[in-house]
C-alpha positions in Angstrom: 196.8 202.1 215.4 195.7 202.0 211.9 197.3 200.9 209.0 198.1 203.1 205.9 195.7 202.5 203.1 197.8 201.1 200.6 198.6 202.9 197.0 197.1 201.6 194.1 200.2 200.7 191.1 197.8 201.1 188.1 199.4 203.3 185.5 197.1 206.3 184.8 195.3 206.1 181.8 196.4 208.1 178.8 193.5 210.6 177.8 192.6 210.1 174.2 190.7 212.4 172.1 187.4 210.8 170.3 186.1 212.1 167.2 182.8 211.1 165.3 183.9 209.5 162.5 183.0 212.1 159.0 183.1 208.7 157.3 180.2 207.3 159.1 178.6 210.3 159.2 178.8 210.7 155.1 176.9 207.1 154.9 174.5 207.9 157.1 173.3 211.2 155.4 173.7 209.6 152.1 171.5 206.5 153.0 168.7 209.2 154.9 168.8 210.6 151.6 168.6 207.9 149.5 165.6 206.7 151.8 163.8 210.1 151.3 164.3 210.8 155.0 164.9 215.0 155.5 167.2 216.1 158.5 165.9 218.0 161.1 168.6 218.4 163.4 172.3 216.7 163.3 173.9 216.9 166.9 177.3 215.5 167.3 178.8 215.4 170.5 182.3 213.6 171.3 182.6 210.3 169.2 179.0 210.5 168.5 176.4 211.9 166.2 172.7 211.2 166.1 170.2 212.5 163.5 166.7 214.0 163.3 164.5 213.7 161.0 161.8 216.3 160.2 159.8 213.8 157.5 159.6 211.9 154.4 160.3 213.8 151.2 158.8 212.0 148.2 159.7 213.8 144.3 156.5 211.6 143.0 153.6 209.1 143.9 154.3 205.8 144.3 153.6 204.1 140.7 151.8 201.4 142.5 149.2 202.4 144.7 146.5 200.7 144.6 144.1 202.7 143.2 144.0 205.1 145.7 142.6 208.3 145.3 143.6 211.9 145.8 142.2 213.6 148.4 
């Protein structure tokens, strides 16, 4: 004969809700912005976000840049 397989005693594990944090996601756009960084796409799933970002938005030329010139 074969023995019974035996019964595991760990408690079950109590399900928790996760949330992404509107906190982290304020300092994240605000820093994006303040980079010059324009979002694309913002996807937040669970206790996660993760951004997108279409481009660079710049409101003037750089005041140094080497002489460059327009094209």
């Amino acid at each position: 004969m074969t023995e019974p397989a035996a019964i595991s005693q760990t408690p079950a594990r109590k399900a928790t809700r996760v949330r992404a944090s509107e906190n982290a996601l304020s300092v994240a756009l605000k820093v994006a912005r303040a980079e010059g960084l324009a979002v694309d796409k913002l996807l937040i799933s669970g206790g996660r976000f993760e951004l997108h970002f279409a481009g660079v938005e710049r409101d003037a030329s750089p005041e140094h840049d080497e002489g460059l010139e327009q094209w």
